[in-house]
C-alpha positions as CSV (number, residue, x, y, z in Angstrom):
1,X,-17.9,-16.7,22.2
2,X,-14.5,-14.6,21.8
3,X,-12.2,-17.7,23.3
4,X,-14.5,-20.1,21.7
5,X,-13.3,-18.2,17.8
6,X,-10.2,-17.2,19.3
7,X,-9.6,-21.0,20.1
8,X,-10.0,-22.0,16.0
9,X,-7.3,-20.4,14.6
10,X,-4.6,-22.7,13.4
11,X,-1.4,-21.9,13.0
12,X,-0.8,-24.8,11.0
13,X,-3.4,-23.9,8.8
14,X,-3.1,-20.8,8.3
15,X,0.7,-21.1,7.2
16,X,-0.5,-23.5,4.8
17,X,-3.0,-21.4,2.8
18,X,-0.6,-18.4,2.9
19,X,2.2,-20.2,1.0
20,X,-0.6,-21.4,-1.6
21,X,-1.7,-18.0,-2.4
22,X,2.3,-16.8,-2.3
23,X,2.9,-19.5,-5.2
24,X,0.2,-18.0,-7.6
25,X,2.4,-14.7,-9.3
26,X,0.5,-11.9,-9.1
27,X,2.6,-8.8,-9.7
28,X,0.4,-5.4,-9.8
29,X,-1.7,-5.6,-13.5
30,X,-2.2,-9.3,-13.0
31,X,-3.6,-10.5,-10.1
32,X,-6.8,-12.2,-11.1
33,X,-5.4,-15.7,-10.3
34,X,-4.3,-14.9,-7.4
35,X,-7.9,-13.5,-5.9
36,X,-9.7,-16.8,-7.7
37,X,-7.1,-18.9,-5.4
38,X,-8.2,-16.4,-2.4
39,X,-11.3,-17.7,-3.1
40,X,-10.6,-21.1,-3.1
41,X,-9.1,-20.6,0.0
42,X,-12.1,-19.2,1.3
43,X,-14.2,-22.2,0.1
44,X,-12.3,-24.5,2.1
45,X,-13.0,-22.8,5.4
46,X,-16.4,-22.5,4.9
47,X,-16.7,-18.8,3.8
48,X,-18.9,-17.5,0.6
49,X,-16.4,-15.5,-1.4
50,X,-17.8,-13.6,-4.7
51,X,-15.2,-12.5,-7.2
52,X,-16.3,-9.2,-9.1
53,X,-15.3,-7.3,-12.4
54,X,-14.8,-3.8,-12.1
55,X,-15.3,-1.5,-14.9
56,X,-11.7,-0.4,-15.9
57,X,-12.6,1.8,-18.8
58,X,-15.2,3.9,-16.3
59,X,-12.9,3.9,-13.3
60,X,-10.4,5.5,-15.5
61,X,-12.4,8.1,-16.6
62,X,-14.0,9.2,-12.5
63,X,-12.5,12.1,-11.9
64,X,-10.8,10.6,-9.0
65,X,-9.4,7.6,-10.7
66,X,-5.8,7.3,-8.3
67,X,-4.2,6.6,-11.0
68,X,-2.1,3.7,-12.4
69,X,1.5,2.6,-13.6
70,X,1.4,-0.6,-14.3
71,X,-0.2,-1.9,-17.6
72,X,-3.5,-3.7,-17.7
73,X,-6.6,-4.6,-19.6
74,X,-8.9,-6.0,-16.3
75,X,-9.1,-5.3,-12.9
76,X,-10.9,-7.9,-10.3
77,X,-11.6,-7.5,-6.8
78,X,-12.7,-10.4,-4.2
79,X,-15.2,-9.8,-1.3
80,X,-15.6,-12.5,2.0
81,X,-18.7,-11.9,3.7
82,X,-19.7,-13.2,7.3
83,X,-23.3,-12.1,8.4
84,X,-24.1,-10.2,11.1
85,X,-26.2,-11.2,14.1
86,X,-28.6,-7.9,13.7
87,X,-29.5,-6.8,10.6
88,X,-28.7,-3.0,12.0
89,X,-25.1,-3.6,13.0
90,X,-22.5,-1.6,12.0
91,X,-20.7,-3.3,8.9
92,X,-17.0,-4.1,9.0
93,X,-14.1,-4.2,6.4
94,X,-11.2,-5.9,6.3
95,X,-9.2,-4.7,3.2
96,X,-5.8,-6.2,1.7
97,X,-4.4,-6.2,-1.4
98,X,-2.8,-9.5,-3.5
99,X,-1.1,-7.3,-5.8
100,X,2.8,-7.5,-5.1
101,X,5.8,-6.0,-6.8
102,X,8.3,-7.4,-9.4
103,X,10.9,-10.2,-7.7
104,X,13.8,-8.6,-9.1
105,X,16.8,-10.2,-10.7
106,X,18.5,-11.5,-7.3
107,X,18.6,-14.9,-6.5
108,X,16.2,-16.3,-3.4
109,X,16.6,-18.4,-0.6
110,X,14.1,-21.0,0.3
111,X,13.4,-21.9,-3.7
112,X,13.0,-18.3,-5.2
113,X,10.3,-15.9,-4.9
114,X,7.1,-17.7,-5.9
115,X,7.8,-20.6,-3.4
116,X,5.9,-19.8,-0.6
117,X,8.4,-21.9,1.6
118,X,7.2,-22.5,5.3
119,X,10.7,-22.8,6.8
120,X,12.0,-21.6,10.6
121,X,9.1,-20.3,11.5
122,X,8.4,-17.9,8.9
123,X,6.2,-18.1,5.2
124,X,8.8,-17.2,2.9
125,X,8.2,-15.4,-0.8
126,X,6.9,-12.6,-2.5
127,X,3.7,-10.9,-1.0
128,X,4.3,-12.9,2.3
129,X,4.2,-10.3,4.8
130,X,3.2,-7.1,1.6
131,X,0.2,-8.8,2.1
132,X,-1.1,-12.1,1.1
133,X,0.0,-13.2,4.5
134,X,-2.2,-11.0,6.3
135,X,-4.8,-11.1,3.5
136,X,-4.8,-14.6,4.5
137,X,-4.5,-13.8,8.3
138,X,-7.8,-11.7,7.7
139,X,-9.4,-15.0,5.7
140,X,-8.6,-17.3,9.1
141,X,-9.8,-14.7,11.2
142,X,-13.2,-14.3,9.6
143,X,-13.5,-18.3,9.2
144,X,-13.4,-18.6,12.9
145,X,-16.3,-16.5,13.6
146,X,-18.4,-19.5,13.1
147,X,-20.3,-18.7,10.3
148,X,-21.7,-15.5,12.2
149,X,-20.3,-12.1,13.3
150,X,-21.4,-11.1,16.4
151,X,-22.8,-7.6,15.5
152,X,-22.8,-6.6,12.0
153,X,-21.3,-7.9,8.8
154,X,-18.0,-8.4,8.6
155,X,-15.9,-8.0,5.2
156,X,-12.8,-9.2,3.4
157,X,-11.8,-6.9,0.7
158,X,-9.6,-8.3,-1.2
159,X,-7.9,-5.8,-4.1
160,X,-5.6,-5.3,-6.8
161,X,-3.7,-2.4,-8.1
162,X,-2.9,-1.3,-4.8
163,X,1.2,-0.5,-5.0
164,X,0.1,1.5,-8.2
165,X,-2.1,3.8,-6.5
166,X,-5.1,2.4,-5.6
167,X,-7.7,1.6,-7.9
168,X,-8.7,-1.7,-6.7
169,X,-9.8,-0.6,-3.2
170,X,-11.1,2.6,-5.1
171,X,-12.9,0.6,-7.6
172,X,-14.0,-1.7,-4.0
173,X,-15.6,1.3,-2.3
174,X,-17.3,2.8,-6.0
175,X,-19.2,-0.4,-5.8
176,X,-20.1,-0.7,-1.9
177,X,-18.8,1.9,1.0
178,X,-21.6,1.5,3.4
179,X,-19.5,0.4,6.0
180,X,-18.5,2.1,9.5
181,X,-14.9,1.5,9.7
182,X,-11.7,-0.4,7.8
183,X,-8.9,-2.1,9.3
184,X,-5.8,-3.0,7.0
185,X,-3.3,-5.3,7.8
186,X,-0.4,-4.1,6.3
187,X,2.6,-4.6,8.0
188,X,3.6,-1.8,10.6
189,X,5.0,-3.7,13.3
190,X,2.0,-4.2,15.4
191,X,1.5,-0.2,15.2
192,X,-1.4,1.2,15.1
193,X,-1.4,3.3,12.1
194,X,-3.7,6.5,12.0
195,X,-1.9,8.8,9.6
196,X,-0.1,8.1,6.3
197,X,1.8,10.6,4.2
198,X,0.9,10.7,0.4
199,X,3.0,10.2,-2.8
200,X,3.2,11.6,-6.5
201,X,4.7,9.9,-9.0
202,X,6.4,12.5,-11.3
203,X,8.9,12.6,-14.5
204,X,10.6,15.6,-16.1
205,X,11.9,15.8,-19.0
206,X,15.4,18.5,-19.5
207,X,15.8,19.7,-22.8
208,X,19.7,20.6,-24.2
209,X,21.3,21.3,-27.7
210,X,23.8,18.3,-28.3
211,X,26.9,19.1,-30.4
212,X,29.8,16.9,-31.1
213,X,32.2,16.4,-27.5
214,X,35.0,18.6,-29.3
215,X,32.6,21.6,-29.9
216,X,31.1,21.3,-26.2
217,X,30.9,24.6,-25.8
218,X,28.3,24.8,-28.8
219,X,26.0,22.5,-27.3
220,X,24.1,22.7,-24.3
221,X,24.2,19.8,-21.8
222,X,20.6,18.8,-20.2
223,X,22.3,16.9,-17.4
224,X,24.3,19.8,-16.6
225,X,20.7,21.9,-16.5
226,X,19.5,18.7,-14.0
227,X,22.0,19.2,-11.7
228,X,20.7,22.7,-10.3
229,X,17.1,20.9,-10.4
230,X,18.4,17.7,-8.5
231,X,19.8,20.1,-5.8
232,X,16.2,22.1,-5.8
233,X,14.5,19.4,-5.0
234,X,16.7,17.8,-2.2
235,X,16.4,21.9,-0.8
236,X,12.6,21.0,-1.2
237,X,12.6,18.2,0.7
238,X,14.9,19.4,3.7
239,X,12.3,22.5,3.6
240,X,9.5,20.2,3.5
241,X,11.3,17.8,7.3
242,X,12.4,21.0,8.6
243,X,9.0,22.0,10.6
244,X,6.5,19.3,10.4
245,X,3.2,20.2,12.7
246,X,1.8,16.7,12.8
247,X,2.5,14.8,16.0
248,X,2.7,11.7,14.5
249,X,4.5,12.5,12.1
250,X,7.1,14.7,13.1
251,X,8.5,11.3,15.6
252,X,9.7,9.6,12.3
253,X,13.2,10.2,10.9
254,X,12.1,11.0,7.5
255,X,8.9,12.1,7.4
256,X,8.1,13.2,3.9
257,X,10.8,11.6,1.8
258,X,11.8,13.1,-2.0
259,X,13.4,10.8,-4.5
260,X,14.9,10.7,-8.0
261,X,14.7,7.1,-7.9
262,X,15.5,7.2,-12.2
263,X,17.6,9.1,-14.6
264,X,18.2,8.5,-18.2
265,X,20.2,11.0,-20.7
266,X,22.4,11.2,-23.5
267,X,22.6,8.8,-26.5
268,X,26.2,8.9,-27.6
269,X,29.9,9.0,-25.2
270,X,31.2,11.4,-27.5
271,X,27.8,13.7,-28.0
272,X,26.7,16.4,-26.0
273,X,23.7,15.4,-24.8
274,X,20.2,16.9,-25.7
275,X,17.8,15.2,-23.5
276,X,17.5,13.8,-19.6
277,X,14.5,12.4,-18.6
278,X,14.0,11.9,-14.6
279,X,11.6,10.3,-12.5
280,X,11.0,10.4,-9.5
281,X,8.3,10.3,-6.0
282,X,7.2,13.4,-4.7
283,X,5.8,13.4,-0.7
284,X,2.1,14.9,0.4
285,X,2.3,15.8,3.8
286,X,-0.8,14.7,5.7
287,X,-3.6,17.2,5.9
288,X,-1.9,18.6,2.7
289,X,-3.9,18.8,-0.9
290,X,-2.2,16.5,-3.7
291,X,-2.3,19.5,-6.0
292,X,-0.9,21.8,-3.3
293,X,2.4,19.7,-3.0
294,X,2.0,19.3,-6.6
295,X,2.2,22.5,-7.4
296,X,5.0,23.4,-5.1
297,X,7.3,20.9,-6.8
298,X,6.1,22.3,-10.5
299,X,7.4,25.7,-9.1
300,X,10.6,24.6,-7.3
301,X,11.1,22.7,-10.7
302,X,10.5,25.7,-12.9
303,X,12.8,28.0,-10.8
304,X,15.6,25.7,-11.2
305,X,15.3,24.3,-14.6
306,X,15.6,27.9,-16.6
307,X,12.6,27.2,-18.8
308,X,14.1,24.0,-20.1
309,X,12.1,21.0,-18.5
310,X,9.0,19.9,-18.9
311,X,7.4,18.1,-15.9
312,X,4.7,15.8,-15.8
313,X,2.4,13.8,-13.0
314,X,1.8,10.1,-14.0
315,X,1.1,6.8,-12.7
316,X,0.4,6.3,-8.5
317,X,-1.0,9.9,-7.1
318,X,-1.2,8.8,-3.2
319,X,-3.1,11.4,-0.8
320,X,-2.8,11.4,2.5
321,X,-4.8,10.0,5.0
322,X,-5.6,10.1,8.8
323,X,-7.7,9.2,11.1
324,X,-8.0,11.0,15.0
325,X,-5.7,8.5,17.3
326,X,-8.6,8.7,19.7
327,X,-11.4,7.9,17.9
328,X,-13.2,4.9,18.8
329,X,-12.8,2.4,16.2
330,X,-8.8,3.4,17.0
331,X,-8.9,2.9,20.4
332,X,-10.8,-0.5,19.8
333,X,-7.5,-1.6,17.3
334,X,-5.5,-0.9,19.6
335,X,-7.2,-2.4,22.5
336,X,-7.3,-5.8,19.9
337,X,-3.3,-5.5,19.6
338,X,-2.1,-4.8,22.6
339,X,-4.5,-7.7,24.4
340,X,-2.4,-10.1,21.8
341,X,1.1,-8.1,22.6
342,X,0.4,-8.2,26.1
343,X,1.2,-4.4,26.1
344,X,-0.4,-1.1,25.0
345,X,0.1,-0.6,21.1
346,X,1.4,2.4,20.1
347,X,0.4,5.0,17.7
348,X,1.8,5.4,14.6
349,X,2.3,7.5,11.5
350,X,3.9,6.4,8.1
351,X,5.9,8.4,5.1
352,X,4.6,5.8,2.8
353,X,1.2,5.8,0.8
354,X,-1.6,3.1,1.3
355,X,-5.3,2.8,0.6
356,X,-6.0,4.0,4.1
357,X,-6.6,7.4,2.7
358,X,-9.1,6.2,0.5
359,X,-11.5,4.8,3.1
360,X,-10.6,8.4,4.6
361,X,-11.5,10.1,2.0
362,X,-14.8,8.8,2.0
363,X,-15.6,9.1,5.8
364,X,-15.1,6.1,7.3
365,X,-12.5,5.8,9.9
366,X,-9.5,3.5,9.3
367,X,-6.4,2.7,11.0
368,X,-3.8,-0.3,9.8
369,X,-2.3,-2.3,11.9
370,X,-0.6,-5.3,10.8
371,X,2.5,-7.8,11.3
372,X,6.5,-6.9,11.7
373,X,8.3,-6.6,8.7
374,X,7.8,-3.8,6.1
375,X,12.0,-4.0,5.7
376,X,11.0,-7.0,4.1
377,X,8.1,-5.4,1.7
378,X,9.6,-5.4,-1.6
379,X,13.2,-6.5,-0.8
380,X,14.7,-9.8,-1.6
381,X,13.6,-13.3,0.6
382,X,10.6,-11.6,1.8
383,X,9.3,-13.3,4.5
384,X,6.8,-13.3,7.4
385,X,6.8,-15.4,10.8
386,X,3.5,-17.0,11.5
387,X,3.6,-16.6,14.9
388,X,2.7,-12.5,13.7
389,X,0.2,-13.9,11.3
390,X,-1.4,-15.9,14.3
391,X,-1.6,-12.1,16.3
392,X,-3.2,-10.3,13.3
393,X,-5.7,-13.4,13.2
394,X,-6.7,-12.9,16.7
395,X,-6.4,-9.3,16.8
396,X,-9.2,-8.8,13.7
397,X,-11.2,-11.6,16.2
398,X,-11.1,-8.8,19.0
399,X,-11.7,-6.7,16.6
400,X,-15.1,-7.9,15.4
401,X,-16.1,-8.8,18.0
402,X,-15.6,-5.1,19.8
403,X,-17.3,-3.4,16.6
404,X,-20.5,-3.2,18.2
């Protein structure tokens, strides 16, 4: 039965419905056409999908909404189900996310970013590899089942919202989270991913007293008060990388990145300026409480900025997440990738945020575990090759099929 699904995956095929749903825009805070076309797509291989409304204005007011950044008035999810064989098996999710991030202003190769080009190999656009082309990898993979998992259900859930922090996979497991483990696709390289690092989205705002530029010295300069914050926080973050406990972590470069990714000040050349606003991305180390590392850039904020700033927490609040490297459903993942790498997968943590850490959250073990490429994610000619999409296929296959 496993070679018999394994053997229905087409490659041709599945490159074909990725650069469909890669043509339908859907940057974060408008994604419904893009999860109606998921469905579509789903209807063509056989596969019931059922499109669902979530309830914005309630999600925003749970008291763990995630948070948001980008603006919107609806939020829709998509769910692909494939029956079990026993009623009593243990159910299964597959969960991916349509929403992708702004093109940008630079010019693309292969048509622009909306193209969905299939071109040397590779599916090229934004979203193709961050994720519709493992979203769509996941689709194929559950369409050659057969109609029939072999054990328990097996899901497909499809979200919005998530490079804003969340709230469609959120809003996903408010509505259903009896399941008994989550695999997501995202692209780590063929990694297997048991422990992300969280993010806070943060701005401050530095107050001065302006004055003309030929009476300086009566005014008071707010970027020269942010300059002793700036170097606080890069101190914070060479504090933070200097002894980090978690195995996983502690291999990466970086692990818990902190950047001012955003400064605006001043009004007028020849003004002193009264007023810098800075934003900026804050890290939660994993195992670490969001308002723990929030607090401990409020304070390191504070003692730098001589009661002059006021610092705010807005927009994506990423915890962390993590699941044990040798629990089962992990060692099944990674049994599932290395059969298609032909050697053993290794274990992997990340500095960036995901939904992982909301399956986490609630219990249910969840690794990701997806194609080459996050270099790509976000950058200009993003692009994924579909011989990796072809491996994640098979790999969720294995991966079902081992979820006994």
């Amino acid at each position: 039965m496993l070679d018999a699904a394994l053997g229905r995956l087409d490659a041709e095929a599945l490159a074909r419905d990725v650069a469909a749903l890669v043509r339908v825009p859907s940057v974060t805070g408008d994604e419904r056409a893009a999860l109606e076309r998921l469905g579509e797509l789903a209807g063509a291989l056989g596969l019931e999908a059922e499109l669902h409304r979530h309830d914005l204005a309630g999600l925003r007011a749970h008291p763990d909404h995630p948070g948001e950044e980008a603006p919107r008035d609806e939020l829709f999810g998509l769910t692909v189900t494939v029956p079990g064989t026993r009623a009593d098996g243990p159910r299964l999710a597959i969960d991916g996310h349509v929403d992708v991030v702004p093109p940008g202003s630079a010019s693309w190769a292969h048509g622009g970013p909306w193209s969905g080009a299939v071109a040397g190999g590779f599916v090229h656009g934004r979203g193709s590899v961050d994720m519709k082309g493992p979203v769509v990898a996941a689709l194929h993979a559950l369409a050659a089942l057969g109609g029939r998992a072999p054990h328990g259900e097996a899901v497909l859930v499809a979200v919005a919202s998530e490079e804003d922090g969340g709230l469609g996979t959120f809003a996903a497991l408010e509505r259903d989270s009896a399941f008994a483990g989550c695999l997501i696709p995202e692209p780590t390289g063929f990694d297997v991913v048991c422990a992300q690092a969280g993010a806070l989205t943060f701005e401050g705002t530095v107050r001065g007293v302006s004055a003309h530029a030929a009476h300086r010295l009566e005014g008071v300069s707010a970027i020269d008060r942010y300059l002793p914050i700036h170097a606080a926080l890069a101190a914070h973050e060479r504090a933070l990388n200097a002894r980090v406990e978690h195995p996983l972590m502690r291999a990466l470069g970086l692990p818990y990145p902190l950047l001012v990714g955003r400064i605006a000040a001043g009004e007028w050349s020849s003004s002193v300026p009264d007023r810098l606003v800075f934003e900026g991305r804050a890290p939660v180390r994993v195992g670490e409480a969001p308002a723990d590392a929030r607090a401990a850039v409020e304070a390191v904020v504070a003692g730098a900025g001589d009661g002059a700033v006021d610092l705010r927490f807005s927009g994506g609040q990423f915890a962390s997440g993590e699941t044990a490297p040798d629990h089962p459903f992990a060692r099944l993942v990674r049994a599932a990738v290395g059969a298609e790498m032909g050697r053993e997968a290794r274990v992997a943590g990340v500095p960036w945020g995901a939904d992982m850490r909301l399956w986490c959250a609630r219990g249910i073990p969840c690794v990701m575990a997806g194609p080459p490429g996050i270099e790509l994610a976000h950058a200009v000619d993003e692009r994924v090759a579909v011989g990796d999409l072809v491996k994640v296929a098979r790999a969720i296959v294995r991966v079902v099929f081992g979820f006994a």
